[in-house]
N, C-alpha and C positions, 0 to 999 in steps of 0.2 A: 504493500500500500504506500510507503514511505516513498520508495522507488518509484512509482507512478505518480504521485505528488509533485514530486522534484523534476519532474519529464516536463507534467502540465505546466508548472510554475515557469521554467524555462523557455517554452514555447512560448507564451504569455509576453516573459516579457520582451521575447526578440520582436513580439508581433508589436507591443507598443514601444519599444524603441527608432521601429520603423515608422511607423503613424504619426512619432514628431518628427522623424527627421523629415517627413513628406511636405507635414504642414508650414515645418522653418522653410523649405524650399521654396512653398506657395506664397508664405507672409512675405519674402526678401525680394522675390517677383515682382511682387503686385509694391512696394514702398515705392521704388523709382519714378513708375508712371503717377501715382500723385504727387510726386514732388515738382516732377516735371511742370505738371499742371497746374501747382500752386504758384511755382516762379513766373511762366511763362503769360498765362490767360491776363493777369492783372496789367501787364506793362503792356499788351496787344491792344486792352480795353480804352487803354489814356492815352495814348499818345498819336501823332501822324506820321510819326517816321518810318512807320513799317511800309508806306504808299510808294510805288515808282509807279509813273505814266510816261505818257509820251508828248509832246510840245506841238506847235502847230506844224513844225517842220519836219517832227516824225523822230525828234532825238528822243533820246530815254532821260527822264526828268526822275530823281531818286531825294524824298522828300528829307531824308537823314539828312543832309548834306544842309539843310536850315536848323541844323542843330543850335540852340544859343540863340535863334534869331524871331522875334515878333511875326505873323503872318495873317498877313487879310486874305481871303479867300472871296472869290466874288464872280456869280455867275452873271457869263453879257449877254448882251444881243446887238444886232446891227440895224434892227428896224423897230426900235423900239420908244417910246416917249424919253425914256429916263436914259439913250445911248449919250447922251451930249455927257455922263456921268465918267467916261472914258478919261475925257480931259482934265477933270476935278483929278480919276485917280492917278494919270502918269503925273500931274503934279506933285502930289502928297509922293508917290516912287521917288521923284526926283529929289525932294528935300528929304525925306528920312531914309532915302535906300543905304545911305555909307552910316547908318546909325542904329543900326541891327534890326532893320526892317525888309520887310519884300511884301510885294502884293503880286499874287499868284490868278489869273481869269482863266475863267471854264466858260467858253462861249456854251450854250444850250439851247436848242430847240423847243422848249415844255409848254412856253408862253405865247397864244398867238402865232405861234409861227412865227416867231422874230427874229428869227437867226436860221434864214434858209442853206448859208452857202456852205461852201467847202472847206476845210482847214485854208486851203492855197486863199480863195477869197476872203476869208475871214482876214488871214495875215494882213494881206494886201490891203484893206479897208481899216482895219486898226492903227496900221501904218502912215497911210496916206491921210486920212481925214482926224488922226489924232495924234500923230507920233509915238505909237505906244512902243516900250522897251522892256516894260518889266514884262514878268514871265508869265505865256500864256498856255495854255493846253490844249492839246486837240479837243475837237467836241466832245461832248457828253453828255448823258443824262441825268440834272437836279434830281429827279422825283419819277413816283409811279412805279411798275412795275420792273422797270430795265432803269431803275437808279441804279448810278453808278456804286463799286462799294466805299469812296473816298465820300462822299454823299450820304451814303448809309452811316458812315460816321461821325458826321457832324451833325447830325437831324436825330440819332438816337442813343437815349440815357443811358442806354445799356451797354451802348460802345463809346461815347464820348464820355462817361462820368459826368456829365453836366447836365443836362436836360434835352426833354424831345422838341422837336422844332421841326418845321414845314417851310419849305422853301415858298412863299407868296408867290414873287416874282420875278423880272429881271435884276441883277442889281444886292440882289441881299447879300450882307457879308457877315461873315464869320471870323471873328475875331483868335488865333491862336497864340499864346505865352511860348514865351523863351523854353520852355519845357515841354512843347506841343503838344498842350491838353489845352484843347475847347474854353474859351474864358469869354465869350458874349457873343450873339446873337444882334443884327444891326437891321432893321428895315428898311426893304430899297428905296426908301424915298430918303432916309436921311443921308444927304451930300458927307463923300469920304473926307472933305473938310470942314466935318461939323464940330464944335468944341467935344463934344463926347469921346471923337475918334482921336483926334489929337491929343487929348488929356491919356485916353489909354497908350498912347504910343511911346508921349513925351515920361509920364510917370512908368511907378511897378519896376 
């Protein structure tokens, strides 16, 4: 009886000796992926430097590279009441661009139909009837169902950290910090040289 006691006993415990070392293999597994996912998900959520596009001319535009720097974002158009607004911004570009600023256009189609033409025309008309220099992007779409996902970013709380927002119109900007996270929401009708905008620029 002794002898068969000491049989059982010894199966037993090879069987649970195996059954942790199963389980540590399983725990040690599965730790990496949520760490992964606790470091990574939060810094994807705030910021815009994860974003590359492409320009009107088709270069690759890689938003890290505004690291450090304030950015207005702003969709245009070319036939639109509020396009003479071009000229207010390559002003405001011209005085604060050497001052850790840049203002970034997303020409769009969403409104009216106000922005029919091609990247080549668009260029060619931002150029010609306003001098624009600061950096533009190929088309895109603000809203709806084929937003873009640089858009999807700035209109939702859940990927900006800041609040949800709806692009209205031509013209709205979006205000980004030195740390490219989401810091205010601008309606297109207020001129990019309104005290509001320059107090953000100049302060912070």
């Amino acid at each position: 009886m002794a002898k068969n006691f000491n049989l059982i006993k010894k199966k037993l415990m090879k069987q649970l000796i195996a059954l942790i070392t199963i389980l540590s293999i399983i725990i040690s597994c599965n730790k990496p992926k949520k760490m992964a996912n606790q470091i990574n998900t939060p810094n994807q959520a705030q910021n815009i430097y994860r974003f590359k596009l492409k320009t009107l001319d088709g270069n690759d535009f890689d938003f890290a590279t505004l690291r450090g720097t304030k950015i207005m974002l702003v969709n245009t158009a070319s036939k639109c009441g509020l396009t003479p607004q071009y000229k207010d911004l390559q002003a405001l570009y011209e005085k604060y661009n050497d001052k850790d600023f840049t203002i970034i256009g997303f020409p769009a189609n969403n409104f009216g139909a106000q922005e029919p033409g091609t990247n080549t025309e668009i260029k060619s008309f931002c150029s010609i009837n306003y001098g624009v220099t600061f950096p533009m992007m190929a088309k895109i779409s603000v809203k709806g169902n084929d937003i873009h996902p640089i858009y999807q970013f700035l209109t939702q709380k859940s990927k900006n950290g800041l609040q949800d927002s709806e692009v209205t119109w031509n013209f709205q900007k979006y205000l980004i910090n030195k740390n490219g996270m989401l810091e205010m929401v601008i309606s297109p009708k207020i001129l990019p040289n309104s005290s509001e905008i320059i107090n953000w620029i100049e302060n912070n």
